[in-house]
TIBA-195495 format. One line per field, with one value per residue (C-alpha): chain; residue number from 1; x, z, y; residue in three letters. Coordinates in steps of 0.1 Angstrom, whole numbers. Layout:
// residues N
c: A, ...
k: NUM, ...
x: X, ...
z: Z, ...
y: Y, ...
r: ALA, ...
// end
This chain:
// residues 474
c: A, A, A, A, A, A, A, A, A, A, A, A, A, A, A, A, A, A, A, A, A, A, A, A, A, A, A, A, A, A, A, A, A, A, A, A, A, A, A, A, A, A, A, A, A, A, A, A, A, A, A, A, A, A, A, A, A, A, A, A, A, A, A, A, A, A, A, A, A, A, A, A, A, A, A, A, A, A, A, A, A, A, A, A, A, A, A, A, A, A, A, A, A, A, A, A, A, A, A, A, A, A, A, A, A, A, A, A, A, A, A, A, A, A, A, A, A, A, A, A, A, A, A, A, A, A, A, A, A, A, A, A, A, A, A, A, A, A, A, A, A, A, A, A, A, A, A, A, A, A, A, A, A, A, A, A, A, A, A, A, A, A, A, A, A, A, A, A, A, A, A, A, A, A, A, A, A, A, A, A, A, A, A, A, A, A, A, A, A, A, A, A, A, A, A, A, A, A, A, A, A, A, A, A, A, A, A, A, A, A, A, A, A, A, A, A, A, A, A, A, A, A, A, A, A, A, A, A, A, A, A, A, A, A, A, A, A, A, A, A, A, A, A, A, A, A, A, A, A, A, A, A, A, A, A, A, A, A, A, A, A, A, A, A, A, A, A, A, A, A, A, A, A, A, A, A, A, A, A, A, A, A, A, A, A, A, A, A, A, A, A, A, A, A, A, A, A, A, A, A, A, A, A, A, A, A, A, A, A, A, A, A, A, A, A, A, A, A, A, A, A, A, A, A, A, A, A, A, A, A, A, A, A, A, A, A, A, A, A, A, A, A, A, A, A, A, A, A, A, A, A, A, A, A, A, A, A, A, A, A, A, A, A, A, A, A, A, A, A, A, A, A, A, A, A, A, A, A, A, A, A, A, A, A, A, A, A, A, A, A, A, A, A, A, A, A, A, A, A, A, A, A, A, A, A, A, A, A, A, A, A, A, A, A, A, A, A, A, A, A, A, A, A, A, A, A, A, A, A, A, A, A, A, A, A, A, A, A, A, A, A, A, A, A, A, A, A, A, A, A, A, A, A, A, A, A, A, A, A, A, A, A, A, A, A, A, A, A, A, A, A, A, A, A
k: 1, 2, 3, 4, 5, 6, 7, 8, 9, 10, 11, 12, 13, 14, 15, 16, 17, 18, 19, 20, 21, 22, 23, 24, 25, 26, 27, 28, 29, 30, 31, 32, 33, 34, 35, 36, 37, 38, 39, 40, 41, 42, 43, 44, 45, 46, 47, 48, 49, 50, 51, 52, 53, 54, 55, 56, 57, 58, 59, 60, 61, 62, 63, 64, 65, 66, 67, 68, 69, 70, 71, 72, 73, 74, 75, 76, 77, 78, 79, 80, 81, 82, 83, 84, 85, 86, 87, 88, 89, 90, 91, 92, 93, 94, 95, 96, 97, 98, 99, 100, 101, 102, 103, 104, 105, 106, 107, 108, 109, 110, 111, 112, 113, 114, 115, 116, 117, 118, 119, 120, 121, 122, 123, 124, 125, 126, 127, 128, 129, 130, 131, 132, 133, 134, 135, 136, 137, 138, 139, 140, 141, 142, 143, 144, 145, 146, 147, 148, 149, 150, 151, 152, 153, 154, 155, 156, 157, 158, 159, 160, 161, 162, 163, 164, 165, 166, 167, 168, 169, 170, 171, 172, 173, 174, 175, 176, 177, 178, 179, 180, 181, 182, 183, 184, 185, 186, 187, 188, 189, 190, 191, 192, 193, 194, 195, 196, 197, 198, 199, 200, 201, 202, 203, 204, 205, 206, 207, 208, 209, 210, 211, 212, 213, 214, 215, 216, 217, 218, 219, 220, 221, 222, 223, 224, 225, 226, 227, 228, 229, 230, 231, 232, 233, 234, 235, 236, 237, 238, 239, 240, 241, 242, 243, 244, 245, 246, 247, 248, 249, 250, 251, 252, 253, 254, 255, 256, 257, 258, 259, 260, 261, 262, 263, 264, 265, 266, 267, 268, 269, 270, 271, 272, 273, 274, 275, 276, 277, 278, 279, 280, 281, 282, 283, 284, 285, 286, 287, 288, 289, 290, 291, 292, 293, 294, 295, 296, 297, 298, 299, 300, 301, 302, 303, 304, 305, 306, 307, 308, 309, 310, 311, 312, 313, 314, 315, 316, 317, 318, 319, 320, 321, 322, 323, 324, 325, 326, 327, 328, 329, 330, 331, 332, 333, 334, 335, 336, 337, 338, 339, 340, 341, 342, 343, 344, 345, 346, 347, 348, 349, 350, 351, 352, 353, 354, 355, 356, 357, 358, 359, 360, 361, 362, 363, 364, 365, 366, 367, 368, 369, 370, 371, 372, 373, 374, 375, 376, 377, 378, 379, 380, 381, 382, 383, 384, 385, 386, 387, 388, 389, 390, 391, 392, 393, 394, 395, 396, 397, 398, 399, 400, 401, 402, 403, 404, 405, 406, 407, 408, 409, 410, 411, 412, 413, 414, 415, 416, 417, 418, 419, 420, 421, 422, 423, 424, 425, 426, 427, 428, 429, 430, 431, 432, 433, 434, 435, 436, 437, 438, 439, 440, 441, 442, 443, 444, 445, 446, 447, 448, 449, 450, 451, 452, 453, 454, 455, 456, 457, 458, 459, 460, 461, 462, 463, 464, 465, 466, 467, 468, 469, 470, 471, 472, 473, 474
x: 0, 14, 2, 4, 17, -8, -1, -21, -59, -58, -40, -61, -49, -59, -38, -51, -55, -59, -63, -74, -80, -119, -116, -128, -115, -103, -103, -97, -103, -94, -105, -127, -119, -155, -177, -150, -158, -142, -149, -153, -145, -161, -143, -170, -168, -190, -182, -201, -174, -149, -138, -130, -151, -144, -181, -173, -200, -205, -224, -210, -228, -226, -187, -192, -165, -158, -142, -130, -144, -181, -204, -206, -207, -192, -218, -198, -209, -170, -149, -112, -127, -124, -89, -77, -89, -75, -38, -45, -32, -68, -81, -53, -40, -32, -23, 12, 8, 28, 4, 2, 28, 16, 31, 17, 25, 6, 5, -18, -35, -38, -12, 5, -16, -8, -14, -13, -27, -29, -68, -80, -106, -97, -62, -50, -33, -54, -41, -55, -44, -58, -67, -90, -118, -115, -148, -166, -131, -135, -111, -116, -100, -96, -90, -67, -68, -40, -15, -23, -12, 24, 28, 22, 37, 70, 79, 67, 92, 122, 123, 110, 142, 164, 147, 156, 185, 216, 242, 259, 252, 220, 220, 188, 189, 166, 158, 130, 130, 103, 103, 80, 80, 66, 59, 62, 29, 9, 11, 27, 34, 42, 56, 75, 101, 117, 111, 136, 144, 166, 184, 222, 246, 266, 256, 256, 292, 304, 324, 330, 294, 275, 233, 213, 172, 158, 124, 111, 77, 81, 41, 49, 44, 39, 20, 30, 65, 77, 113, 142, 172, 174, 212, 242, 277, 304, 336, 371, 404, 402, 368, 330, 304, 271, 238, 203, 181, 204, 213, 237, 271, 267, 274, 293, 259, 236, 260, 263, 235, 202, 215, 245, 247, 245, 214, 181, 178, 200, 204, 180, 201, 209, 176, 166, 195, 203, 188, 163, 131, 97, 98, 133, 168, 170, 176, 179, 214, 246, 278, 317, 334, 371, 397, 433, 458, 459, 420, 428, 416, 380, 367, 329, 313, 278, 247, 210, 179, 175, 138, 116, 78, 68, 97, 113, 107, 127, 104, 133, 168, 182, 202, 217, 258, 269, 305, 321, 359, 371, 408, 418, 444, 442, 431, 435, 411, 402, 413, 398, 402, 388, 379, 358, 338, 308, 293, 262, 244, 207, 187, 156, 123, 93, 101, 87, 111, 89, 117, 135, 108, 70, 51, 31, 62, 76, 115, 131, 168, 200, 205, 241, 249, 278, 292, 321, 325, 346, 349, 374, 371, 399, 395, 359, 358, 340, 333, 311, 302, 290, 280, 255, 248, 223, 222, 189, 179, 209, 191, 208, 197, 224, 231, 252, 255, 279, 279, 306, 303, 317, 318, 317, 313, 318, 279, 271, 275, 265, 265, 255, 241, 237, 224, 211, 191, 180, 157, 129, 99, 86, 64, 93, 118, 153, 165, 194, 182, 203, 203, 212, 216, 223, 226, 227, 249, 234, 254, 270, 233, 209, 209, 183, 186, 172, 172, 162, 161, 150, 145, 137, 109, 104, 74, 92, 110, 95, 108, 106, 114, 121, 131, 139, 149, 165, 167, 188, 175, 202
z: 0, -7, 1, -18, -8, -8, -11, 5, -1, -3, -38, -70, -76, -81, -51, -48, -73, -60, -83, -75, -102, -99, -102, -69, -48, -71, -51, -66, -45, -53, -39, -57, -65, -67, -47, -21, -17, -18, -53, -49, -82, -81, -106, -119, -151, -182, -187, -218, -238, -222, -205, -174, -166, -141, -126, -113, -85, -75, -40, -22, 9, 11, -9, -20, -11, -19, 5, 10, -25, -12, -24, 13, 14, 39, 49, 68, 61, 71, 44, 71, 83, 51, 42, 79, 65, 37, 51, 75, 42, 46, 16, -6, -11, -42, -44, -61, -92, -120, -147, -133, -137, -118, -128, -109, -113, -105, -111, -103, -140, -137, -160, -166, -149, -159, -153, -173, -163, -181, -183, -176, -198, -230, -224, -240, -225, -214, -209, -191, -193, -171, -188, -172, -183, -177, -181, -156, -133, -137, -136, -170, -174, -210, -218, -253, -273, -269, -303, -290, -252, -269, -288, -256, -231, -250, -256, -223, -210, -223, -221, -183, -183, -178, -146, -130, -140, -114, -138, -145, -183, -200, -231, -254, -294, -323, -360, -385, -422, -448, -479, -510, -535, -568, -585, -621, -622, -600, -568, -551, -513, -485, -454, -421, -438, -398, -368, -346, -300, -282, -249, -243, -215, -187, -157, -127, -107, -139, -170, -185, -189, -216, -226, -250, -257, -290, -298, -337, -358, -396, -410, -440, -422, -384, -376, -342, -320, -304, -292, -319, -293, -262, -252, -227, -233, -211, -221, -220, -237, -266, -277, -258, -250, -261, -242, -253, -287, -314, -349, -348, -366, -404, -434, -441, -453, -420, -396, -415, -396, -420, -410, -427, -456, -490, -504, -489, -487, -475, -514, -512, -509, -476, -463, -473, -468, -432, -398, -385, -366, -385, -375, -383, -384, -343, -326, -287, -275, -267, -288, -285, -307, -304, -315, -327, -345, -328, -341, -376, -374, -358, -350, -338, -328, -315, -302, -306, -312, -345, -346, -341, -349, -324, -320, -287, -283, -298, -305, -302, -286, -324, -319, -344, -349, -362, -371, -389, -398, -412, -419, -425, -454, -449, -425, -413, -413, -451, -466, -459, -478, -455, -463, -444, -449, -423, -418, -402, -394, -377, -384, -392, -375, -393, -407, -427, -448, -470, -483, -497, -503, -511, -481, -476, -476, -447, -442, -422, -423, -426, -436, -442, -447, -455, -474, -485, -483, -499, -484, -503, -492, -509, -501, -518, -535, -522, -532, -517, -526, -511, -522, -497, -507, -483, -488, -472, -477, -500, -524, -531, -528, -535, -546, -548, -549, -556, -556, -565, -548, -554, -533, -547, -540, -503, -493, -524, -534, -571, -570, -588, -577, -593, -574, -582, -558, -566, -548, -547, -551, -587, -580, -578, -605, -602, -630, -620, -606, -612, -597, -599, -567, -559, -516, -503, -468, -447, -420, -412, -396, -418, -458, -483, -509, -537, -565, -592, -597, -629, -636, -666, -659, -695, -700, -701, -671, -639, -626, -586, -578, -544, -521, -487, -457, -429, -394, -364, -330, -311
y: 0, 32, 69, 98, 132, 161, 198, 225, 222, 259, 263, 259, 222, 187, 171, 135, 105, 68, 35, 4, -27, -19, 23, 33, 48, 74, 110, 145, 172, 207, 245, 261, 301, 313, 293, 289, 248, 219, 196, 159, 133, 97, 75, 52, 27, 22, -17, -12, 10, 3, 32, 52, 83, 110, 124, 160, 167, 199, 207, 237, 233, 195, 181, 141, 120, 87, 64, 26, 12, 27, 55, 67, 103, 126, 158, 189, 223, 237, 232, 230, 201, 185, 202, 189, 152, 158, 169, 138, 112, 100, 96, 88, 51, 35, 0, -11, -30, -38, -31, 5, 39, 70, 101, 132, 169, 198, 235, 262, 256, 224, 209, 190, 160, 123, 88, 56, 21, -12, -17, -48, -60, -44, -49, -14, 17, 42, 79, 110, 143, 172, 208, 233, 251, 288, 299, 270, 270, 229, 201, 177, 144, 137, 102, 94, 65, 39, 52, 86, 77, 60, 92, 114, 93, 85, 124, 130, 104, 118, 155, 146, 125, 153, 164, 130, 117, 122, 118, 149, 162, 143, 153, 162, 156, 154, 160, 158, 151, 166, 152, 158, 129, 128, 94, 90, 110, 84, 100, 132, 131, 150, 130, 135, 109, 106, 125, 113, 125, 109, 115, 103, 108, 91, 65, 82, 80, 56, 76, 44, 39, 57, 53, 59, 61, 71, 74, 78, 88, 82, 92, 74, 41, 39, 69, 69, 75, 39, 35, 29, 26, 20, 4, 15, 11, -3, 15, 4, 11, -9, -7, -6, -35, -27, -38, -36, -28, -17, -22, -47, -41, -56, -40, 1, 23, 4, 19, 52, 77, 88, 119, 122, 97, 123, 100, 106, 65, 40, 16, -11, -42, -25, -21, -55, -79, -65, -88, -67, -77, -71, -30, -20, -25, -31, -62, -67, -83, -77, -68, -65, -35, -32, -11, -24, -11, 26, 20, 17, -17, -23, -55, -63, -97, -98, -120, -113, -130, -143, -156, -127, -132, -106, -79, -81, -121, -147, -178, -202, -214, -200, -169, -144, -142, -114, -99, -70, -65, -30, -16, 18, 17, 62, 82, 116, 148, 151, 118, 82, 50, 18, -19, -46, -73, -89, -115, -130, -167, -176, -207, -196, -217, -210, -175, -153, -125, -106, -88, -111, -141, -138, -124, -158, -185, -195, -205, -233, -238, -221, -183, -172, -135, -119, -85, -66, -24, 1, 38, 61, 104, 122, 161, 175, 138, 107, 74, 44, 7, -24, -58, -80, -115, -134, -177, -185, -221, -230, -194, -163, -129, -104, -66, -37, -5, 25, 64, 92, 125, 162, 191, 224, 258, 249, 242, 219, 187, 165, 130, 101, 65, 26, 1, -34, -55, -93, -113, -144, -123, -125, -91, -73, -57, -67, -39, -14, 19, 51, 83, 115, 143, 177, 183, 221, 221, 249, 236, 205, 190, 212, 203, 203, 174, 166, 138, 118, 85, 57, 21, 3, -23, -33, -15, 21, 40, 44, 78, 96, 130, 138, 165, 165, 193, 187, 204, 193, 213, 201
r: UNK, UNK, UNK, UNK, UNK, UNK, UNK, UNK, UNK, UNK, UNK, UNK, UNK, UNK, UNK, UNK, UNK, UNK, UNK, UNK, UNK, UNK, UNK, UNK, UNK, UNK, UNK, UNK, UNK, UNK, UNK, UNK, UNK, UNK, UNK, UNK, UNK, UNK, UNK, UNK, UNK, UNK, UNK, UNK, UNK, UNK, UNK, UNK, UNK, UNK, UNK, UNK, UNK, UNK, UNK, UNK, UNK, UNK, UNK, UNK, UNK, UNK, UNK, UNK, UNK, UNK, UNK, UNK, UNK, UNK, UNK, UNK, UNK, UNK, UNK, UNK, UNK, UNK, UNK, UNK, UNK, UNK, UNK, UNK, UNK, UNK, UNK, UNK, UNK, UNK, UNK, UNK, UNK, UNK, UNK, UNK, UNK, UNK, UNK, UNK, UNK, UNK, UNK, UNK, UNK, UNK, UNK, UNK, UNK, UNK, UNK, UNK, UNK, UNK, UNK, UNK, UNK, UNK, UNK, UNK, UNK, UNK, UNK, UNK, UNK, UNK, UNK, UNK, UNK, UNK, UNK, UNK, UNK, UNK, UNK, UNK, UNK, UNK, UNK, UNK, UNK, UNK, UNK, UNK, UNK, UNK, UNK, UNK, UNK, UNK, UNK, UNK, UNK, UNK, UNK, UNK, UNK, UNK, UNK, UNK, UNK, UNK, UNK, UNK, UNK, UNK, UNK, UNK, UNK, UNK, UNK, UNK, UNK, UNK, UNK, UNK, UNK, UNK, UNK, UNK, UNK, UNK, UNK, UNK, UNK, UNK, UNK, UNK, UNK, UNK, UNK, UNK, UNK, UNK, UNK, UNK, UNK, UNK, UNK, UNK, UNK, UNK, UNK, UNK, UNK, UNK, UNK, UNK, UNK, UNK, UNK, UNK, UNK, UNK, UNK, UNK, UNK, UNK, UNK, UNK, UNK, UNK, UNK, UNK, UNK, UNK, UNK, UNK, UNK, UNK, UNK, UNK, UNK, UNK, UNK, UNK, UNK, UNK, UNK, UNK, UNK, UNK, UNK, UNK, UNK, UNK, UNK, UNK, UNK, UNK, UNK, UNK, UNK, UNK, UNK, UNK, UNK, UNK, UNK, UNK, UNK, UNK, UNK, UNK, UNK, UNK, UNK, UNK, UNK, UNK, UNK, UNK, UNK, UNK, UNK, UNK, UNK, UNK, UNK, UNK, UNK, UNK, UNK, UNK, UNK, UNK, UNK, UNK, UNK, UNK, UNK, UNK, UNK, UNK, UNK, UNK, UNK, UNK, UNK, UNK, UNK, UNK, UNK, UNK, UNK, UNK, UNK, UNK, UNK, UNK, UNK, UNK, UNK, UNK, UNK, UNK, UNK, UNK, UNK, UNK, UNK, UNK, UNK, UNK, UNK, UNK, UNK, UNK, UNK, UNK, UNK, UNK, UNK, UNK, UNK, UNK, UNK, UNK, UNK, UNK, UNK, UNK, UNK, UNK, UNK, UNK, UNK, UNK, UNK, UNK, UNK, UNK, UNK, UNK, UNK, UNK, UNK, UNK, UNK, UNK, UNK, UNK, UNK, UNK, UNK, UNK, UNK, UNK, UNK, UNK, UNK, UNK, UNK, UNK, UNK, UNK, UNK, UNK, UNK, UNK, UNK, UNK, UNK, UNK, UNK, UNK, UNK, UNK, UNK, UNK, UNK, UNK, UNK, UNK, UNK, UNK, UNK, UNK, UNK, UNK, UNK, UNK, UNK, UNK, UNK, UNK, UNK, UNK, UNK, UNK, UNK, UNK, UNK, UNK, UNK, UNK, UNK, UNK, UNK, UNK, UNK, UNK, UNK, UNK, UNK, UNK, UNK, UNK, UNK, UNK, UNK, UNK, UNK, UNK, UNK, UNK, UNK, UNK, UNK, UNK, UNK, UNK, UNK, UNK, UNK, UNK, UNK, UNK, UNK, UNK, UNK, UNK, UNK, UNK, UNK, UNK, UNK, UNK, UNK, UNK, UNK, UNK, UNK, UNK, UNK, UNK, UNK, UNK, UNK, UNK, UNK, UNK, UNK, UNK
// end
């Protein structure tokens, strides 16, 4: 059993909430400016939809309180008795669960107020957000669907992070993409292409030990923020041990941030040849990254799960080995030429990969991955290519791709783009796509791009236009 604190009854505020797994008792008592009376709340539930209802009830003379999982009311005409019970920790238990978070806060306006709970019956988040009505000088619980509570609760959760944390500088980042696209005349688009928060910093009284959690809303295809990454790292002098949900260490372009790469989309042989769980690139484990060779030689071995039908859960005892070797021929400040190759096993149980097979056939049996990168930068000039081949079920899918860069007039850059990706869906076209693009560099962080690319699908060219502006706010 745990009790709540309460603030003085005489400030303008909603100072108690309780929960219990059948909603009552569920007290809110505040002071009313005008009427000079005390408000009482009885949470009550309409089994029928589904959903939790606050009932305000207003009686200046005679304040309802609910008490002990009853209706019983409470009749005083003074209103300090009622602050005295009040102040007394009376009223205010809430039972600890695991299926519930409270999260209170209070100001004179009423906000921010928050609580989520895992309801029983329909089994879905339910939110609440206090506001207040000016004109009636009421206090309104607004209850949010369950993607609208994720979206909420997740940016809610990390720029309240900072407040918390004891380590010494948390750090606060983020960036959105807007992109138009135009589509061979079929469609035209606008989308948030990636919307991306994340807070990063050190564990508290620990230097070595670094953390990251990044949340992400693409409107393109999940319509809602979830969390990318969420992993720590365990430094030493030789390299770092990572821990958690990450994209594991396979192939050069994966690795590279969306931020930065000059394409405004990773080549697909990248995006479709990588492990990744069936939302994105991340996978949940644990991974070794050292540094040899004064660093020009990296080394990276790692172990996640490999059978992911739900993302998070691995269905079997079959885990996902992955490795990535890299050597810096060059490097200083303006001139890079590197080389690596990874590689990657899982047996697959049941799976399906609808990127690289038809949508409706499942896999059983080995899948062998492995690549090979190239990375020259020579001054203003750049120059990047990859080859992936994945052997699932003794079947290849492979592909490449390769771009040339040029910087000019310090803030622009041309470049051009082939890539080639093959796989074992017959719905899709294996043809070569080229592209052309031309990046503006307000800054380092903040670019507008834009391109053009083509493929030949034997029926004529199908051709996309896009554009794309990008804004770092820390």
């Amino acid at each position: 059993m745990r009790t709540l604190s309460l603030p003085d009854i005489a400030r303008n505020e909603v100072v108690s909430i309780s929960i219990t797994d059948c909603f009552t008792p569920f007290y809110s008592i505040r002071n009313d400016i005008q009427a000079e009376s005390l408000r009482g709340a009885i949470a009550t539930k309409q089994s029928d939809k589904r959903e939790e209802l606050l009932h305000f009830v207003r009686n200046d003379n005679n304040p309802v309180i609910a008490r002990d999982n009853s209706l019983e009311a409470i009749s005083k005409s003074r209103t300090d008795y009622f602050a005295t019970l009040v102040m007394t920790n009376t009223l205010c238990h809430c039972e600890e669960r695991s299926d519930e978070a409270i999260s209170i806060s209070k100001t004179d306006c009423f906000t921010p107020f928050h609580f989520v709970r895992n309801d029983i019956q329909a089994g879905s988040l339910r939110g609440a957000i206090a506001t207040k009505q000016s004109d009636k000088r009421e206090g309104l619980l607004h209850f949010v669907s369950n993607d609208s509570l994720k979206l909420f609760f997740l940016i809610f959760l990390l720029l309240s992070l900072p407040l918390f944390a004891q380590n010494e500088n948390p750090e606060f980042h983020g960036y959105i993409q807007s992109r138009f696209t135009y589509n061979d005349g079929n469609s035209s688009s606008f989308m948030i292409r990636r919307a991306k928060l994340w807070l990063d910093g050190k564990a508290p009284m620990a230097d070595n030990i670094t953390y990251k959690m990044q949340v992400v809303y693409r409107s393109a295809t999940d319509e809602n923020f979830y969390f990318q990454d969420a992993f720590a790292d365990v430094k030493w002098n030789f390299g770092f041990l990572r821990v958690g949900k990450f994209v594991p260490n396979f192939t050069l372009q994966r690795m590279q941030s969306d931020a930065f790469i000059p394409v405004l989309e990773r080549a697909n042989v990248i995006n479709n040849l990588i492990h990744g769980d069936k939302s994105s690139a991340r996978e949940i484990g644990v991974e070794g990254n050292f540094d040899l060779l004064n660093s020009n030689l990296k080394l990276s071995l790692g172990i996640f799960n490999g059978n992911q039908k739900v993302p998070g859960n691995n269905i079997s005892n079959n885990l996902l080995y992955s490795s990535k070797i890299s050597y810096d021929i060059l490097k200083n400040k303006d001139e890079l030429i590197n080389i690596g190759a990874s590689f990657g096993y899982r047996y697959l149980d049941n799976q399906t990969l609808s990127k690289i097979f038809s949508s409706t056939q499942s896999i059983t049996g080995n899948d062998y991955r492995y690549g090979f990168q190239t990375e020259l930068k020579l001054n203003k000039f750049e120059l990047q290519s990859e080859f992936v081949n994945a052997n699932i079920i003794n079947k290849n899918a492979w592909g490449y791709y390769a771009y040339a860069g040029y910087y000019f007039a310090n803030n622009f850059q041309v470049l051009a783009q082939i890539e080639k990706y093959k796989d074992f869906n017959p719905a899709t076209n294996d043809n070569e796509w080229y592209l052309l693009g031309l990046n503006y560099y307000f800054t380092q962080k903040n670019k507008l791009m834009a391109d053009y690319r083509t493929q030949f699908n034997g029926k004529g060219n199908i051709n996309i236009a896009e554009i794309q502006y990008q804004i770092f706010f820390n």
